[in-house]
C-alpha positions as CSV (number, residue, x, y, z in Angstrom):
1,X,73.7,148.2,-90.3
2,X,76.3,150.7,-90.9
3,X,78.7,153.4,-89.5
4,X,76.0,156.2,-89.3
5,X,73.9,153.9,-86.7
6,X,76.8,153.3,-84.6
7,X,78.1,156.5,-84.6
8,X,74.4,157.9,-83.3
9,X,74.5,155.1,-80.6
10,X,77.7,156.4,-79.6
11,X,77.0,159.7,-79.5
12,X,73.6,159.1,-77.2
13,X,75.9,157.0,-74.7
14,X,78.7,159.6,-74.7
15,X,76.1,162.0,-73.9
16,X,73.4,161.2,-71.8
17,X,70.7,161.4,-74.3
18,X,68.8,161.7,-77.6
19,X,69.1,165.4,-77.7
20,X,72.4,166.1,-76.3
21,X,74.0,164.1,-78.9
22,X,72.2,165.4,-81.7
23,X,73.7,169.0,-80.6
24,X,77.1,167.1,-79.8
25,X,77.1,166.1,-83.3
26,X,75.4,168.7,-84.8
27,X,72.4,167.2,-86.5
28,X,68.7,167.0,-85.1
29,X,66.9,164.8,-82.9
30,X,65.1,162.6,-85.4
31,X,68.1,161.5,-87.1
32,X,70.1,160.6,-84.0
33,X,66.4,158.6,-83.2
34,X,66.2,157.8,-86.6
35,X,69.4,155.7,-86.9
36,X,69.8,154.3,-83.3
37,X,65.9,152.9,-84.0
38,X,67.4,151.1,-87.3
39,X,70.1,149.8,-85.4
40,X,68.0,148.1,-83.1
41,X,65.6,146.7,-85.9
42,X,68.9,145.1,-87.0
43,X,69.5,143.3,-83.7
44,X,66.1,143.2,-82.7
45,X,67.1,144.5,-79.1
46,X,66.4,147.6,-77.6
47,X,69.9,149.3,-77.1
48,X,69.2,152.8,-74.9
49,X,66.5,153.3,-72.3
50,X,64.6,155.8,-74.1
51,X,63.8,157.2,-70.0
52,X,67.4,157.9,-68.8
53,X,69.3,157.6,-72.3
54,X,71.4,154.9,-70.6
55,X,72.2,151.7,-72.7
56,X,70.5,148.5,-71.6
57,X,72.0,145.4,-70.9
58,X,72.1,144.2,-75.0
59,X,73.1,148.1,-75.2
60,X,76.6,147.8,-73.1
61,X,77.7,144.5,-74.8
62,X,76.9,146.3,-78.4
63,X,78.8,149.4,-76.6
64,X,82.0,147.3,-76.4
65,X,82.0,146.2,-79.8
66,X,81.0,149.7,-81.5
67,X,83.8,151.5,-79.6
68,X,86.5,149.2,-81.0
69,X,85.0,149.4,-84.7
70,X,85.1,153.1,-84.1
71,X,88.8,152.9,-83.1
72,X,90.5,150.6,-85.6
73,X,88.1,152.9,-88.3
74,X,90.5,155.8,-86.4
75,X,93.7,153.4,-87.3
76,X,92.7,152.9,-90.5
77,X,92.9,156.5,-91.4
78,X,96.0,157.3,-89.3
79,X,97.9,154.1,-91.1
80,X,96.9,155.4,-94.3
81,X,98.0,158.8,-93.6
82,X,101.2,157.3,-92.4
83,X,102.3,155.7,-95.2
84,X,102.0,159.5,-97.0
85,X,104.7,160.9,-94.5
86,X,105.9,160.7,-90.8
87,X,103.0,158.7,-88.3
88,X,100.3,160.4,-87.5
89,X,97.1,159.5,-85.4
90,X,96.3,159.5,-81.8
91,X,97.4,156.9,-79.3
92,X,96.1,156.2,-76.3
93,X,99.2,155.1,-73.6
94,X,97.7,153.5,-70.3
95,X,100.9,153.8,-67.3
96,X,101.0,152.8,-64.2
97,X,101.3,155.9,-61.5
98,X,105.2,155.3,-60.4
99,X,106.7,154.5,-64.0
100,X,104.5,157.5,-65.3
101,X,106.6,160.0,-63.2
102,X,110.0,159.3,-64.5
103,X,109.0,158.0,-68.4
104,X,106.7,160.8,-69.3
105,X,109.0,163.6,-69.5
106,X,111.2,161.3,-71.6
107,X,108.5,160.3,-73.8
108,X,107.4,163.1,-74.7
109,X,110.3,164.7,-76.1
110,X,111.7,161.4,-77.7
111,X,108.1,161.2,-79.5
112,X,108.0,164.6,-80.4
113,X,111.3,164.8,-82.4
114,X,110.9,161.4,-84.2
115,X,107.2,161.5,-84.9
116,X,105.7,164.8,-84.2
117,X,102.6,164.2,-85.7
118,X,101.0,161.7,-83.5
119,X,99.0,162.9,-80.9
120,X,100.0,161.3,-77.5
121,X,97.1,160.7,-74.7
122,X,98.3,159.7,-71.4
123,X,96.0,158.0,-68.7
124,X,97.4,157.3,-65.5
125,X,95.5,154.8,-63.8
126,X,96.4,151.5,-62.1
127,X,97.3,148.2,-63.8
128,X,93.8,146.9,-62.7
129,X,91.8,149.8,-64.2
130,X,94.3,150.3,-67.2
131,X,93.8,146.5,-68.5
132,X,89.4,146.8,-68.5
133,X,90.1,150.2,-70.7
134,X,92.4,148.2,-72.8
135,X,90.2,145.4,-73.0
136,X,87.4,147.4,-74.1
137,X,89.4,149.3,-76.5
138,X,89.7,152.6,-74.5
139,X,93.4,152.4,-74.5
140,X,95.9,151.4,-77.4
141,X,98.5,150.4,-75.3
142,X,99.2,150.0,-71.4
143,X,102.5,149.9,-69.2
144,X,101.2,147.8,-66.6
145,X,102.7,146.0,-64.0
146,X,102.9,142.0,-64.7
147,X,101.7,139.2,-64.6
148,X,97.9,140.2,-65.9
149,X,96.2,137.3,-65.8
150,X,93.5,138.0,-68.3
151,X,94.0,135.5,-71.9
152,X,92.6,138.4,-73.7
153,X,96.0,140.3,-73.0
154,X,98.9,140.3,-74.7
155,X,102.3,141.5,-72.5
156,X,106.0,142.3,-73.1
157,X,108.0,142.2,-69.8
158,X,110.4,145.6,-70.2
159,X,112.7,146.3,-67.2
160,X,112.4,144.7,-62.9
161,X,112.3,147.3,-59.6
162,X,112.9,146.5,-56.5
163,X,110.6,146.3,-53.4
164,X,111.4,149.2,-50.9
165,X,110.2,150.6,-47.4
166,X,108.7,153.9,-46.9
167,X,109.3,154.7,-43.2
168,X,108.7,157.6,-41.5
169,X,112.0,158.6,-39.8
170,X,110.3,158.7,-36.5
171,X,108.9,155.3,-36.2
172,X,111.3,152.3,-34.8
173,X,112.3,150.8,-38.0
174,X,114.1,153.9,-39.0
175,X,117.2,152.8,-36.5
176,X,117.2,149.6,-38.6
177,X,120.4,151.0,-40.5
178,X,119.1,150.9,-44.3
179,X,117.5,147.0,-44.4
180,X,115.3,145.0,-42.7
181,X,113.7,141.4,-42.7
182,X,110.4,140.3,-43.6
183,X,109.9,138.6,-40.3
184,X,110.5,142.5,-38.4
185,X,108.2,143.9,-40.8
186,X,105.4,141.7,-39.6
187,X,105.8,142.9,-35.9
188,X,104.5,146.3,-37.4
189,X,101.3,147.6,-39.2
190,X,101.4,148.1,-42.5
191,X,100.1,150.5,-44.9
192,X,99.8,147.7,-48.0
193,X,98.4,147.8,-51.8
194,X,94.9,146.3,-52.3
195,X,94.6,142.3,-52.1
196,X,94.0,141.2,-55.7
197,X,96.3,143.9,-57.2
198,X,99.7,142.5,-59.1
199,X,102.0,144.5,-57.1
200,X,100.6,143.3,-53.4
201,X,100.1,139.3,-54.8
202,X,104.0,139.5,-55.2
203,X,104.5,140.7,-51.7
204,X,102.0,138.2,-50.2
205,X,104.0,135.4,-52.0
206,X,107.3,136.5,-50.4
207,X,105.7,136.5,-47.0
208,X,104.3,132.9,-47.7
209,X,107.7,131.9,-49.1
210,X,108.4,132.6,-45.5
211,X,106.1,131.5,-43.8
212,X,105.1,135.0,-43.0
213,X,102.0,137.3,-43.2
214,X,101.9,141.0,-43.3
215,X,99.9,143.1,-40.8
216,X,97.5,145.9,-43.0
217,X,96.5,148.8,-40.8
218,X,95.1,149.9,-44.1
219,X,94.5,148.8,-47.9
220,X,95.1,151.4,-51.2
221,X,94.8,150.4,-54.6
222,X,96.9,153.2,-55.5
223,X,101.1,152.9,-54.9
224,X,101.4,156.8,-55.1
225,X,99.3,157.4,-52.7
226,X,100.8,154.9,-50.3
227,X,104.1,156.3,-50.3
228,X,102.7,160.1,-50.0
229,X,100.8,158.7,-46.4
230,X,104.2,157.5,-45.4
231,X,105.9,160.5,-46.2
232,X,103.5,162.2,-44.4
233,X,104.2,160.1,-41.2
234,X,101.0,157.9,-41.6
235,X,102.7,154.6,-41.3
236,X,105.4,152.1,-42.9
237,X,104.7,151.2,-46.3
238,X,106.2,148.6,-49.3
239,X,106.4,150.0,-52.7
240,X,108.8,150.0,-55.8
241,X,111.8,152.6,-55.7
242,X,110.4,154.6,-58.3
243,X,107.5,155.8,-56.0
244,X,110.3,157.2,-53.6
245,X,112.4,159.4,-55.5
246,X,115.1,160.8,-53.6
247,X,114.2,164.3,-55.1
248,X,111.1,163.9,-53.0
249,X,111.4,165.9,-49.7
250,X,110.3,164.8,-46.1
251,X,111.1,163.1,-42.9
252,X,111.3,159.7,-44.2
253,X,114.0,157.2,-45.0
254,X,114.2,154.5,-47.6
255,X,115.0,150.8,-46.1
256,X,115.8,148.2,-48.3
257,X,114.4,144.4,-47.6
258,X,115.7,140.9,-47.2
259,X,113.6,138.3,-49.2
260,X,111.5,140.6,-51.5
261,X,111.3,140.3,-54.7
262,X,111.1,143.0,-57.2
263,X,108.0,144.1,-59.5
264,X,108.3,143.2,-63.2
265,X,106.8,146.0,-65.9
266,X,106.1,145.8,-69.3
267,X,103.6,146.6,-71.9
268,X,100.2,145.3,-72.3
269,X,97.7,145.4,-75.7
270,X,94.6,143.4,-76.6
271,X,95.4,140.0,-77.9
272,X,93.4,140.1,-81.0
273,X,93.9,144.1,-81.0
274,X,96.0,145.6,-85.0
275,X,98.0,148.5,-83.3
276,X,97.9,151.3,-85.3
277,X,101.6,152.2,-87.3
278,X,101.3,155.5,-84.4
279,X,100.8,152.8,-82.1
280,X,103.5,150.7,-83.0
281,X,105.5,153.0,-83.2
282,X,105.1,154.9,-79.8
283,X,105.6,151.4,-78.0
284,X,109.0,151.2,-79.7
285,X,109.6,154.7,-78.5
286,X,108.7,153.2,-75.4
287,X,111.0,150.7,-75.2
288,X,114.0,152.8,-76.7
289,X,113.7,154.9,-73.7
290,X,113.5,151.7,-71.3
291,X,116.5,150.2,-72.7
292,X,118.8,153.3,-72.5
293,X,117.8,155.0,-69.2
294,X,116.2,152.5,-66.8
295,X,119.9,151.2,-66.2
296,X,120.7,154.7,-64.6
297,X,117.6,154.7,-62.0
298,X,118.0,153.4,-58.6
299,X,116.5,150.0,-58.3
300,X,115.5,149.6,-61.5
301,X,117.1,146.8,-64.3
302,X,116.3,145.6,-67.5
303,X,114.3,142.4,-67.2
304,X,115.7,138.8,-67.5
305,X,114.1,135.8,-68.1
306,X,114.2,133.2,-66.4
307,X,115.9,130.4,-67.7
C-alpha cells in the first residue's frame, strides 16, 4: 500500500468515477484503475463499484481513514513550512450559524495580520453536522455549541448566551413588557430547534425543571432560520441573543425569560486528532477574540465553571 493508491481512490470518490478522476488529476485511466486495483489486492475487498464509481461498503470505512491520512500528510507539510517562517497551511474552521455572524469579521482580520499565510476555510453548518465532518476529518476545528456527547470529541467551553424570545410585535406576548415565564410560553405555539439538537435539549430541560413542556407548531434544525420566520411574523421563537441582533430590522421585539438557562460554546476537535501549528494557532486566535470582545455583546459572558 502506499500514497499513490490512496490518492487514486480518492480522486475516483471525489469524482464520480474512473475517468473523471484521471482528468481531475491529470493522468490516464489505467493508472487511476491501475492503483485503486492494487489497493484492493492489499485489502482483499472491493473498494468502488466499478458500475456507478460509488465506494462500497468496505470502500466508505477505507474512505474515512484515507481522508485523514491525506490531511495530517497536509499538516505535515504546513508544520514543516511553519517552522521556516510565519504559519502557513489551510485550516478548516466548523461554526455554528449565530456565533459565525459576529466572530468572522473579527477573525479574519485578527488572522490576517498575525499569520497571513494560512489559508482560512469557513463552513457554517450546525453543531450536529459540524461534529460528523470533524469526526471524519473534514474539519480541523469546530465552534460548536456544548455538551457534544460523542467520546471521540474533544471540547473547550469558551464564553455562555442567554436564551431569548423572538416575537413578532403583533402577537399577544409582545404586551408582556420585555420578560416572560416558561409557564406563559407554553399557552402558545412555538416555532422550536430540532429534538436531539444541543441547543433545544437545554430548553427541554428547563421546561422539565418546571414541570413544563413546550408546544412546537414546527421543528428547524437551523437557529438562523428560526429567528428569520419570527421576524417575518411566522410565530414566537427561543433562540440565543446573538441570532437577534439589534441591527437586524423588522416588526419584532426581543423578550427576555424567567427560568432559562443560557447556551454554553466552545471549541470542538477529534480526540486523537495532532492539530496542525496553523491549526493551533487559529484556535488561539479564536479564543483571543472571545476573551476580549464577547464581554461587550448583549447576552453574551465568558464561561464559568461550575464549582
Amino acid at each position: 500500500m502506499d500514497l499513490r493508491q490512496l490518492q487514486a481512490f480518492l480522486a475516483v470518490v471525489d469524482h464520480g468515477g474512473f475517468t473523471a478522476a484521471a482528468r481531475a488529476t491529470h493522468t490516464v485511466q489505467s493508472n487511476i484503475s491501475t492503483h485503486v486495483a492494487r489497493l484492493e489486492r492489499e485489502l482483499n475487498a472491493t473498494l468502488v463499484d466499478r458500475s456507478s464509481g460509488q465506494p462500497t461498503q468496505e470502500g466508505e470505512a477505507v474512505l474515512a481513514r484515507a481522508r485523514r491520512i491525506q490531511s495530517e500528510l497536509a499538516a505535515l507539510e504546513a508544520d514543516v513550512s511553519s517552522l521556516q517562517g510565519s504559519p502557513r497551511g489551510t485550516v478548516r474552521l466548523g461554526i455554528i450559524g449565530t456565533t459565525a455572524r459576529w466572530i468572522t469579521p473579527l477573525l479574519v482580520n485578527r488572522l490576517h495580520a498575525v499569520a497571513p499565510d494560512i489559508r482560512l476555510v469557513i463552513a457554517d453548518g450546525t453543531t450536529s453536522s459540524q461534529t460528523l465532518r470533524i469526526l471524519e476529518g473534514d474539519l480541523d476545528i469546530g465552534l460548536l455549541s456544548l455538551p457534544i456527547n460523542d467520546p471521540e470529541i474533544k471540547t473547550s467551553a469558551l464564553f455562555d448566551e442567554d436564551h431569548v424570545v423572538v416575537v413578532p410585535s403583533s402577537h399577544p406576548l409582545a404586551a408582556n413588557k420585555g420578560i416572560v415565564s416558561l409557564a406563559e410560553l407554553t399557552e402558545h405555539e412555538l416555532l422550536l430547534a430540532s429534538p436531539g439538537t444541543a441547543f433545544r435539549n437545554e430548553v427541554d430541560a428547563a421546561f422539565r425543571a418546571q414541570d413544563l413542556r413546550p408546544r412546537a407548531k414546527f421543528e428547524i434544525d437551523g437557529l438562523r432560520l428560526l429567528a428569520s420566520l419570527a421576524f417575518q411574523g411566522v410565530g414566537v421563537t427561543i433562540v440565543p441573543a446573538t441570532a437577534a441582533p439589534g441591527w437586524i430590522g423588522g416588526d419584532w421585539v426581543l423578550i427576555e425569560v424567567e427560568g432559562l438557562g443560557r447556551r454554553t460554546v466552545g471549541l470542538a476537535t477529534r480526540r486523537r486528532a495532532m492539530l496542525s501549528v496553523a491549526a493551533q494557532t487559529t484556535a488561539n486566535v479564536v479564543k483571543h477574540i472571545i476573551i476580549h470582545e464577547a464581554p461587550s455583546l448583549t447576552g453574551i459572558r465568558l464561561h464559568q465553571p461550575e464549582t
